[in-house]
ROSE-4610 file (N, C-alpha, C; in Angstrom, 1 decimal, always signed):
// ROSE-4610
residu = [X/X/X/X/X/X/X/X/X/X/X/X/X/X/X/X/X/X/X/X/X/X/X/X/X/X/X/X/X/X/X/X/X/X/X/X/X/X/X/X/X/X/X/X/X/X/X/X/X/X/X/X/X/X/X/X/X/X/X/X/X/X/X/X/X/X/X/X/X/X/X/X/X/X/X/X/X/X/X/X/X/X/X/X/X/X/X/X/X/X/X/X/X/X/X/X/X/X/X/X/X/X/X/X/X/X/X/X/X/X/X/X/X/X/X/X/X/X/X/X/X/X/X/X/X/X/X/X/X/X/X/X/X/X/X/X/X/X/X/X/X/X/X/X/X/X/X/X/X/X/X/X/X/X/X/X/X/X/X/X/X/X/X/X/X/X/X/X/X/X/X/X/X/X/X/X/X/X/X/X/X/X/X/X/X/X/X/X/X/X/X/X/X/X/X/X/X/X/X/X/X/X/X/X/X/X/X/X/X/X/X/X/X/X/X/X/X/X/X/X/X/X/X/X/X/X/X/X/X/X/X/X/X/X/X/X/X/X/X/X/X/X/X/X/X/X/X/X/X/X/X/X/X/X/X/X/X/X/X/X/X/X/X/X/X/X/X/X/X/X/X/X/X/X/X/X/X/X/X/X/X/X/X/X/X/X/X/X/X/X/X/X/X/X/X/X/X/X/X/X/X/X/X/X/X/X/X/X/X/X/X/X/X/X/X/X/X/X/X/X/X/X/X/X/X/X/X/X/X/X/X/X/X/X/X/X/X/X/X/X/X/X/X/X/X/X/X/X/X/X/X/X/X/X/X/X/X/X/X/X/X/X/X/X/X/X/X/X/X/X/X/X/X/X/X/X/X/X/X/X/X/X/X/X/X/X/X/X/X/X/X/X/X/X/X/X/X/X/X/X/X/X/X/X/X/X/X/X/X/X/X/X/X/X/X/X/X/X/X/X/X/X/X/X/X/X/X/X/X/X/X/X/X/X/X/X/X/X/X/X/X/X/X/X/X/X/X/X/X/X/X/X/X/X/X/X/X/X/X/X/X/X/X/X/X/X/X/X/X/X/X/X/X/X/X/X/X/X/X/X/X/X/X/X/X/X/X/X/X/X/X/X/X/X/X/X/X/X/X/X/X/X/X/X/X/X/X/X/X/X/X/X/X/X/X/X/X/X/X/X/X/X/X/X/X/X/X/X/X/X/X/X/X/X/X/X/X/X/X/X]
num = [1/1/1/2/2/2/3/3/3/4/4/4/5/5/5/6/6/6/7/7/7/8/8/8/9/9/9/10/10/10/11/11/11/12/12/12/13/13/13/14/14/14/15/15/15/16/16/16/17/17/17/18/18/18/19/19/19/20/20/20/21/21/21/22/22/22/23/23/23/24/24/24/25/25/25/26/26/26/27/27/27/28/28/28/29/29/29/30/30/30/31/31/31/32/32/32/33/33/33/34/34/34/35/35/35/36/36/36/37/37/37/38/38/38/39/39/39/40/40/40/41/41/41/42/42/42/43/43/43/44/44/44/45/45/45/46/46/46/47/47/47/48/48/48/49/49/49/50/50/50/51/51/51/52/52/52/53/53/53/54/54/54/55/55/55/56/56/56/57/57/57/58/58/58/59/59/59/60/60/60/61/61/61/62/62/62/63/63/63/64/64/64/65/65/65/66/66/66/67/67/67/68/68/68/69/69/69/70/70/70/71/71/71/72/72/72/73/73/73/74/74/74/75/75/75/76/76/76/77/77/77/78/78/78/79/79/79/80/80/80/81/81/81/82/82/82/83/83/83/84/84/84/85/85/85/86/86/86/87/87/87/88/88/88/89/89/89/90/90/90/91/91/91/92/92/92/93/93/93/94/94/94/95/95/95/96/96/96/97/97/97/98/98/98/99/99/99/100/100/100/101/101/101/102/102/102/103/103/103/104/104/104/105/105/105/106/106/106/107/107/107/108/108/108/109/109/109/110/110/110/111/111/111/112/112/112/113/113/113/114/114/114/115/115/115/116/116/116/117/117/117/118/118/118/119/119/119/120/120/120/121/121/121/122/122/122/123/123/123/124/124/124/125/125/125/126/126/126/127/127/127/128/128/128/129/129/129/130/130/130/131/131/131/132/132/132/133/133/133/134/134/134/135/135/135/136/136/136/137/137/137/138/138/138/139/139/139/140/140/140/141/141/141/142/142/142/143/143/143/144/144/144/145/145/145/146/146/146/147/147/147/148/148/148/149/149/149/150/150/150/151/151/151/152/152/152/153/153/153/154/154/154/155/155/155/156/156/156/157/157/157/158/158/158/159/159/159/160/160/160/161/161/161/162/162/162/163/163/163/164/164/164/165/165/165/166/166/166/167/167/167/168/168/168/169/169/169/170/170/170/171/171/171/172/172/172/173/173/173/174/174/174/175/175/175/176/176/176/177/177/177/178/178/178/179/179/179/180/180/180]
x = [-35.5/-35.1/-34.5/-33.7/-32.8/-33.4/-33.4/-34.2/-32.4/-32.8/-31.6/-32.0/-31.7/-31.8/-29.8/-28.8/-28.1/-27.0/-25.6/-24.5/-24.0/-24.9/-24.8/-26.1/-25.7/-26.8/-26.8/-26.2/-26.7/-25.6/-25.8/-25.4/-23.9/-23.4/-21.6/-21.4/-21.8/-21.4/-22.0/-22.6/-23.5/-21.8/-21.8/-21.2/-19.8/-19.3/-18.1/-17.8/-18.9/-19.4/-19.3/-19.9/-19.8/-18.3/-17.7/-15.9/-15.7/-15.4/-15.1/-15.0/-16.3/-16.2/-15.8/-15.9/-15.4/-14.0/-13.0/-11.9/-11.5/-12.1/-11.6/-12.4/-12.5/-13.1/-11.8/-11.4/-10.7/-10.7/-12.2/-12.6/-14.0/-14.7/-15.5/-16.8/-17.8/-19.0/-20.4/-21.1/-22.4/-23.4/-24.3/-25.2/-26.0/-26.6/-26.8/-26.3/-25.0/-24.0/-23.6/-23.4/-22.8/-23.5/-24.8/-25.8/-26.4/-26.1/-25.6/-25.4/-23.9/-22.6/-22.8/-23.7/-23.9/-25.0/-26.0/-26.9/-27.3/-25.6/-25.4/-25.9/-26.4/-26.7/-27.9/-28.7/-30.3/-30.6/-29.4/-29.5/-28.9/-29.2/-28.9/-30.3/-30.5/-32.2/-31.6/-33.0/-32.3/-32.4/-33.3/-33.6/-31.9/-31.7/-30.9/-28.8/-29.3/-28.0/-28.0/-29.4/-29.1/-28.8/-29.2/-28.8/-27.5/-26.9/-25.4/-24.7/-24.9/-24.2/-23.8/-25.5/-25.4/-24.6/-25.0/-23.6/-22.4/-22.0/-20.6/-20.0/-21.0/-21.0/-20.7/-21.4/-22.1/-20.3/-20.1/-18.8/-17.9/-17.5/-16.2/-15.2/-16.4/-15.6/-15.8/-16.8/-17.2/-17.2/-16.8/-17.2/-18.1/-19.2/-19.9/-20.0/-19.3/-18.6/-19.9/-20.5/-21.5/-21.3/-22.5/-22.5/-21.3/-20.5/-19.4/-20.4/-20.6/-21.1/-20.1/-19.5/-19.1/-17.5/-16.8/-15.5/-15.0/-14.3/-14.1/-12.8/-13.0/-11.6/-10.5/-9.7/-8.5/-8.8/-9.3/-10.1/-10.6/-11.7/-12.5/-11.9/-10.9/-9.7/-9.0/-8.3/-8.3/-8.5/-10.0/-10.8/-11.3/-11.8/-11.7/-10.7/-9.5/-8.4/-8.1/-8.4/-8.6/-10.2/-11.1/-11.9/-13.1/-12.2/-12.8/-12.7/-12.2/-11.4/-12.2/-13.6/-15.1/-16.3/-16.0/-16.9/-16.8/-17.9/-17.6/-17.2/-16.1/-15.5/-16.5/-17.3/-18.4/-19.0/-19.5/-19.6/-18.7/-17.4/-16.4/-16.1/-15.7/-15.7/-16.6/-17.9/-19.0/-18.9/-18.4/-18.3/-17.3/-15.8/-14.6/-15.1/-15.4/-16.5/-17.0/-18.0/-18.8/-17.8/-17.0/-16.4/-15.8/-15.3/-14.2/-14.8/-16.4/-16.6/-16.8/-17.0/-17.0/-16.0/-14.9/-13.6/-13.1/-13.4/-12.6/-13.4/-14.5/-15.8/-14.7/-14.9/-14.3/-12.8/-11.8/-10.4/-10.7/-11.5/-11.9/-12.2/-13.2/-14.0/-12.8/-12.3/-10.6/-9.7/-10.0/-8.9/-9.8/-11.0/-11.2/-12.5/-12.3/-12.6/-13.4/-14.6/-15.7/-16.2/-15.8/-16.8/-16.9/-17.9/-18.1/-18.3/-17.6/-17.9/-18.7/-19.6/-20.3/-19.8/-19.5/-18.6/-19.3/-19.4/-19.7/-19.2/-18.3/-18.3/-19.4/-19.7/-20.7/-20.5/-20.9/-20.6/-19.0/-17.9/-16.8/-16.8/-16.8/-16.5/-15.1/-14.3/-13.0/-13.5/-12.6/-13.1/-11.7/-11.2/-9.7/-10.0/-8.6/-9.0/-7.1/-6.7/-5.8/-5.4/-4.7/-4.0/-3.4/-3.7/-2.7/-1.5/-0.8/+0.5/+0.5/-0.1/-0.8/-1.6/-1.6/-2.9/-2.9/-3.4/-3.5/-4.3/-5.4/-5.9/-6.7/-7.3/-7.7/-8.3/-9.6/-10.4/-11.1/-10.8/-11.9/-12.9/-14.1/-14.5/-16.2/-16.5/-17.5/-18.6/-20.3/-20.9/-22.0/-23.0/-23.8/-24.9/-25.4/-25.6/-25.5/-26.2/-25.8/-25.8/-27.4/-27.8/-26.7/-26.3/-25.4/-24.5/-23.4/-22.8/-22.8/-23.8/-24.3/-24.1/-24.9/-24.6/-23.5/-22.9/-21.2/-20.5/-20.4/-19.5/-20.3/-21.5/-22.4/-21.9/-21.5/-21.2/-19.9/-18.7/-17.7/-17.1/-18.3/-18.2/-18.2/-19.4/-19.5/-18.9/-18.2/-17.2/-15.7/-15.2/-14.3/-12.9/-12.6/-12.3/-12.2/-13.6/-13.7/-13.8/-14.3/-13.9/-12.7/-11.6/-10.7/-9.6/-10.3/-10.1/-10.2/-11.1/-12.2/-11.5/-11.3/-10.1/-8.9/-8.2/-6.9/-7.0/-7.9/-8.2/-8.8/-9.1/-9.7/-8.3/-7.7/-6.3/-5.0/-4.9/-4.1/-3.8/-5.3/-5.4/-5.2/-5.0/-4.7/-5.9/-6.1/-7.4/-7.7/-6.8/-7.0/-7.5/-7.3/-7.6/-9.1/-9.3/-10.6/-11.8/-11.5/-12.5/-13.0/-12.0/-12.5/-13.6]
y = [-0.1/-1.5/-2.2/-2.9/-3.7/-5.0/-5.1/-6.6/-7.6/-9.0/-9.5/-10.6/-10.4/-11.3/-11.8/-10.8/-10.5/-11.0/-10.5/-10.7/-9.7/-8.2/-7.0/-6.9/-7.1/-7.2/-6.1/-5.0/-3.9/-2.7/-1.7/-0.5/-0.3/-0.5/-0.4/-1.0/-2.2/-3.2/-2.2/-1.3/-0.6/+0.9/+1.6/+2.1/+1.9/+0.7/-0.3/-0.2/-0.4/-0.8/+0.4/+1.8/+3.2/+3.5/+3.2/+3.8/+2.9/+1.8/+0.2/+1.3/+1.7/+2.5/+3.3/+4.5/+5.4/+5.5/+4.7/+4.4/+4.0/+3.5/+2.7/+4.1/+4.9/+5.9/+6.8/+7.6/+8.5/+9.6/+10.0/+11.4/+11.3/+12.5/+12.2/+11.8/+11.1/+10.7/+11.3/+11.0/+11.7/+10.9/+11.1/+10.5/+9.3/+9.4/+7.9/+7.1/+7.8/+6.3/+5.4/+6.7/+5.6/+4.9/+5.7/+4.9/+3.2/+3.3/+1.9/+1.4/+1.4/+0.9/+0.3/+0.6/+0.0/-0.9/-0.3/-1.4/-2.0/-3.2/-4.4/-5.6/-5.5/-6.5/-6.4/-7.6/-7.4/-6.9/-7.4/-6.9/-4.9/-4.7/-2.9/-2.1/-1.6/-1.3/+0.5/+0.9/+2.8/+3.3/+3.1/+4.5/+4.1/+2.5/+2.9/+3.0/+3.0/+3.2/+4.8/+5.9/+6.9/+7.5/+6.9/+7.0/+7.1/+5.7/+5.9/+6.7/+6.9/+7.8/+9.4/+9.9/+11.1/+11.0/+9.8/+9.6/+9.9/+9.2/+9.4/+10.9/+11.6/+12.9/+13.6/+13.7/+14.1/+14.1/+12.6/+12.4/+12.3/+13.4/+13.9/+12.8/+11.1/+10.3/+10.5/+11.3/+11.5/+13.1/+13.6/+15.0/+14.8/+15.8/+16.1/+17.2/+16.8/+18.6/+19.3/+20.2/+20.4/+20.5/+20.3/+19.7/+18.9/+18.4/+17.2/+15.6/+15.6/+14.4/+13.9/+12.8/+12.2/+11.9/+12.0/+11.8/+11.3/+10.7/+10.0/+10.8/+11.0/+11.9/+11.0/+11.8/+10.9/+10.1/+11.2/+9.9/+8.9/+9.2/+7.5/+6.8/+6.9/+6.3/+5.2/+5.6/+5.3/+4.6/+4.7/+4.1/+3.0/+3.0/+2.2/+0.8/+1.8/+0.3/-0.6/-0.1/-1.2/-2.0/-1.7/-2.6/-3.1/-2.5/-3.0/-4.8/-5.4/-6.6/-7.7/-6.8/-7.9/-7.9/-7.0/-7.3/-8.6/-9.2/-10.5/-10.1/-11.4/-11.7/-11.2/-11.9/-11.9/-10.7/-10.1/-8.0/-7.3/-7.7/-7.0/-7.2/-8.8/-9.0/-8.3/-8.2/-7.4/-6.2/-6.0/-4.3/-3.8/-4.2/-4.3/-4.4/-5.3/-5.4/-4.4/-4.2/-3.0/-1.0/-1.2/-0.1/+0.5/-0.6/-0.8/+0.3/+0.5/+1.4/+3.2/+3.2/+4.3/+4.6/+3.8/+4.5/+4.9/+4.5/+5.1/+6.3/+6.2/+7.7/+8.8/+8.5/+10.0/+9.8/+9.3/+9.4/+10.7/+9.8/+11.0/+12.5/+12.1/+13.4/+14.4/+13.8/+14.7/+15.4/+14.9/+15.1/+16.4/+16.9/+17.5/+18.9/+19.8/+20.9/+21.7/+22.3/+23.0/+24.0/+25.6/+26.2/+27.7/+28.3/+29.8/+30.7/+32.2/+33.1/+34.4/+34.7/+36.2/+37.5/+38.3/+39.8/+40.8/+41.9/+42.9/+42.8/+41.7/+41.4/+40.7/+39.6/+38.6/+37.1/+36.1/+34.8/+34.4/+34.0/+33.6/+32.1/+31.0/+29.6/+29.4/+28.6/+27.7/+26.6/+26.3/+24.3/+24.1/+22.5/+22.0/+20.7/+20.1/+18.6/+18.3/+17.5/+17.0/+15.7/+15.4/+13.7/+13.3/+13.8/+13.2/+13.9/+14.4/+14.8/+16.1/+16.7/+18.4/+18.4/+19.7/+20.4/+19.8/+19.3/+19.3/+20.2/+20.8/+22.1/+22.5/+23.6/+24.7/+26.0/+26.0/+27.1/+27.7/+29.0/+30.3/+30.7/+30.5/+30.8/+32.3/+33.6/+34.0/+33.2/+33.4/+32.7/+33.5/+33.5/+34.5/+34.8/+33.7/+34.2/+32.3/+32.8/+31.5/+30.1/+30.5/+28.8/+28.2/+29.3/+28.8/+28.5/+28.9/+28.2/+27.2/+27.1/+25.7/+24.5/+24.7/+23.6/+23.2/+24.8/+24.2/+23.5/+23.8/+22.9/+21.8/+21.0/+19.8/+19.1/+19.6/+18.8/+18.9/+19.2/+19.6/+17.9/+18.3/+17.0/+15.8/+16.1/+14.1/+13.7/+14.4/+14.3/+15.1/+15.0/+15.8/+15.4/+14.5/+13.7/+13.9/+13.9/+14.2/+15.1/+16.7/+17.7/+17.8/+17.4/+17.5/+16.9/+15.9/+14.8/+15.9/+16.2/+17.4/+18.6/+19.4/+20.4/+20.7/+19.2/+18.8/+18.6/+18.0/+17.7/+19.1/+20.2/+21.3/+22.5/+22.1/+22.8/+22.3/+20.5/+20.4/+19.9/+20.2/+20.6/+21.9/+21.9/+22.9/+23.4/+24.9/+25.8/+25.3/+25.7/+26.0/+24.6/+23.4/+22.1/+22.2/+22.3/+22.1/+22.8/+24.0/+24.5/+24.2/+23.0/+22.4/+21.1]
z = [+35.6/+36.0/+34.8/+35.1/+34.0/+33.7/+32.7/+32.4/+32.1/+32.7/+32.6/+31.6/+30.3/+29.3/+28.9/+28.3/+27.5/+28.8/+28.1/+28.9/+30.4/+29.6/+30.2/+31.4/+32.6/+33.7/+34.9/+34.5/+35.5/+35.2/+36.0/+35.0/+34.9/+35.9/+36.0/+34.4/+34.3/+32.5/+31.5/+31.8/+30.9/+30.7/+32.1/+31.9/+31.3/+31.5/+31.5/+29.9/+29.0/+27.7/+27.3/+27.4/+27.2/+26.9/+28.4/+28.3/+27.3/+27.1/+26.3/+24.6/+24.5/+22.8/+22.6/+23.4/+23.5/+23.7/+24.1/+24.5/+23.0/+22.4/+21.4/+19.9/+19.8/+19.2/+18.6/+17.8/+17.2/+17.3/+18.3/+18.1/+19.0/+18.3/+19.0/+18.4/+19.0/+18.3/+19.1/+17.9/+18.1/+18.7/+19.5/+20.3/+19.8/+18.4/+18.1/+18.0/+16.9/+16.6/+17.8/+18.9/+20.2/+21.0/+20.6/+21.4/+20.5/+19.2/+18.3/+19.1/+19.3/+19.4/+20.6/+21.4/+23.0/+23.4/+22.7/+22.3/+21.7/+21.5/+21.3/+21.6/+22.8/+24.0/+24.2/+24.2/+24.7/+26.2/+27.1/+28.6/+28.9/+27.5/+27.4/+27.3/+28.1/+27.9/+27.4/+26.8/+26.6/+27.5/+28.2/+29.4/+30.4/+30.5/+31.5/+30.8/+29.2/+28.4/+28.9/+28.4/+28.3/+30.0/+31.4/+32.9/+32.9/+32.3/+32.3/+32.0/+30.7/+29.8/+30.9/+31.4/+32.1/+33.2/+34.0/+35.0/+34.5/+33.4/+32.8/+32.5/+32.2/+31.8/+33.2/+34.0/+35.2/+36.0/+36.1/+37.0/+36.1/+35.3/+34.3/+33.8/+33.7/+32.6/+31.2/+30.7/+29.5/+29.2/+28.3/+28.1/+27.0/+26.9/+25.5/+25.1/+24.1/+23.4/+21.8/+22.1/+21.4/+19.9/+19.4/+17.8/+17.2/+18.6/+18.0/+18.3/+19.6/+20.5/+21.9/+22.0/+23.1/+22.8/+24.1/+24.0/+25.2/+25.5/+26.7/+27.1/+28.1/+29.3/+29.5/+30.1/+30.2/+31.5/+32.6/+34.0/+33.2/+32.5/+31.7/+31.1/+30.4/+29.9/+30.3/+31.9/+33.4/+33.1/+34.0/+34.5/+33.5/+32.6/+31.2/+31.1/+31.0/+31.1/+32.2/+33.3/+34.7/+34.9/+33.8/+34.8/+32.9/+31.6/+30.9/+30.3/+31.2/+31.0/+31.9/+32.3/+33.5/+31.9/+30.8/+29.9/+29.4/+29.3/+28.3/+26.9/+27.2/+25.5/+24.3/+24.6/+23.5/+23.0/+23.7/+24.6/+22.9/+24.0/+23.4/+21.9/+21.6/+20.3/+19.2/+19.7/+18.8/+18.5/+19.8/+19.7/+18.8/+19.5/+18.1/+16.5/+16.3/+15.0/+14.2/+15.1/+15.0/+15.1/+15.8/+15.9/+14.7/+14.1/+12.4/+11.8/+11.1/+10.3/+10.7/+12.4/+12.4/+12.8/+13.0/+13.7/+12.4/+11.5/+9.5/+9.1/+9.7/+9.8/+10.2/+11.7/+12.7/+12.3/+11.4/+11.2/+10.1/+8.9/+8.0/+8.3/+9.3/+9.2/+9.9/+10.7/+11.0/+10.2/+9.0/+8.3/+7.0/+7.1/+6.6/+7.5/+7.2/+7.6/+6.9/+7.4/+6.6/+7.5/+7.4/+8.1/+7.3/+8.4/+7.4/+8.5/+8.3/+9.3/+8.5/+9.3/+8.2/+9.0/+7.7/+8.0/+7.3/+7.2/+6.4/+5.0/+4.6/+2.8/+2.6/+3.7/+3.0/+4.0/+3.2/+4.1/+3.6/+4.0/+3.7/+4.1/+3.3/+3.7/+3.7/+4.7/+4.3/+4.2/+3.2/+3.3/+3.2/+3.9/+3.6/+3.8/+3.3/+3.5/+3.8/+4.9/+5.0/+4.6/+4.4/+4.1/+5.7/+6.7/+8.0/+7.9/+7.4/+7.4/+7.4/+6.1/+6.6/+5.3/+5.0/+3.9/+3.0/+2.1/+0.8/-0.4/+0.4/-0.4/+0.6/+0.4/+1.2/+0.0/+0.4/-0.3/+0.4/+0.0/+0.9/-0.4/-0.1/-0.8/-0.1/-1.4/-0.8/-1.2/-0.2/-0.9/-0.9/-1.3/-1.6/+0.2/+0.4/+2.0/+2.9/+4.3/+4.9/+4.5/+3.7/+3.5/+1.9/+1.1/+0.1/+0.9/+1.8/+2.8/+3.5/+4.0/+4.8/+3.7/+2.4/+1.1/+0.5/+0.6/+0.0/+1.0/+2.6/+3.7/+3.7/+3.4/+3.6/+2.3/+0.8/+0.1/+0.0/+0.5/+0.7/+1.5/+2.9/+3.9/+3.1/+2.7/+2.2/+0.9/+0.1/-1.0/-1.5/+0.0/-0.5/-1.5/-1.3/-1.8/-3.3/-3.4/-5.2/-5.9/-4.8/-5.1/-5.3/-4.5/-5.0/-5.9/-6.3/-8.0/-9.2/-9.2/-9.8/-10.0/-8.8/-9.2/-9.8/-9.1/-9.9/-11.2/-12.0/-13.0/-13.6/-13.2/-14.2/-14.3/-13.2/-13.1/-14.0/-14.0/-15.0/-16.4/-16.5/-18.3/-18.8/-19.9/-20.4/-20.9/-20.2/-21.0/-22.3/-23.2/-24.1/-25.2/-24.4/-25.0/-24.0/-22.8/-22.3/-22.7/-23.8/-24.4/-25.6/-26.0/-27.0/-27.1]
């Protein structure tokens, strides 16, 4: 049952609010963050944020693509831009707001790549990182078994950046001055 405190007073605004982020998203997001993002509003309860959501899922406005999280379809999209315009201003304004840091999140995390496949050599990681345009480096590396893999693509993720500061910099010095 919906409690009606907030701007959001029954489930359609609930679902309305779901497409509203996800429309406005880069990619895809993971179940907390978007469940943040929605329970903005005091008139957003969980049980009936997380009802909606499965509806959304359920009637192919939402896909949830595993170990990514949530992505809005092109129906929700639709559907999204014809009827997200009954959210209050105020709703919305917050939300926009609030979207700013993770929409720079999922642009990033787009642009950089981390995974590993195990063969009869051993564990093989690629890690890469793009700039938007295309590669800018790319390493295969072996690693001795999964969980050293799993550590190298996790600190890969959260600094790649400066791994690759790092590289550049051990590459264009000269040996023979860096051993001094």
């Amino acid at each position: 049952m919906m409690d009606h405190f907030g701007f959001i007073h029954d489930e359609l605004e609930i679902k309305i609010l779901i497409l509203f982020v996800l429309r406005r998203l880069p990619g895809a997001v993971d179940g907390e963050t978007l469940r943040q993002l929605c329970m903005i509003d005091s008139g957003v309860g969980y049980f009936d944020y997380a009802d909606c959501l499965s509806e959304l899922v359920e009637n192919g406005n939402v896909r949830e693509i595993e170990d990514e999280g949530y992505v809005i379809t092109d129906k929700g999209a639709r559907n999204a831009e014809t009827v997200e315009s009954s959210l209050p201003y105020s709703v919305r304004s917050k939300t926009q707001k609030l979207l700013a840091p993770v929409q720079e999140q999922i642009r990033r995390a787009a642009l950089i790549t981390a995974q590993h496949e195990t063969d009869e050599n051993g564990c093989k990681v690629t890690l890469a990182m793009s700039d938007g345009v295309g590669e800018i480096i790319r390493l295969e590396l072996l690693c001795a078994d999964e969980q050293q893999a799993k550590t190298v693509k996790k600190h890969f993720r959260r600094d790649a950046e400066g791994y690759y500061q790092k590289i550049m910099e051990l590459l264009s010095q000269d040996p023979k001055e860096a051993s001094k």
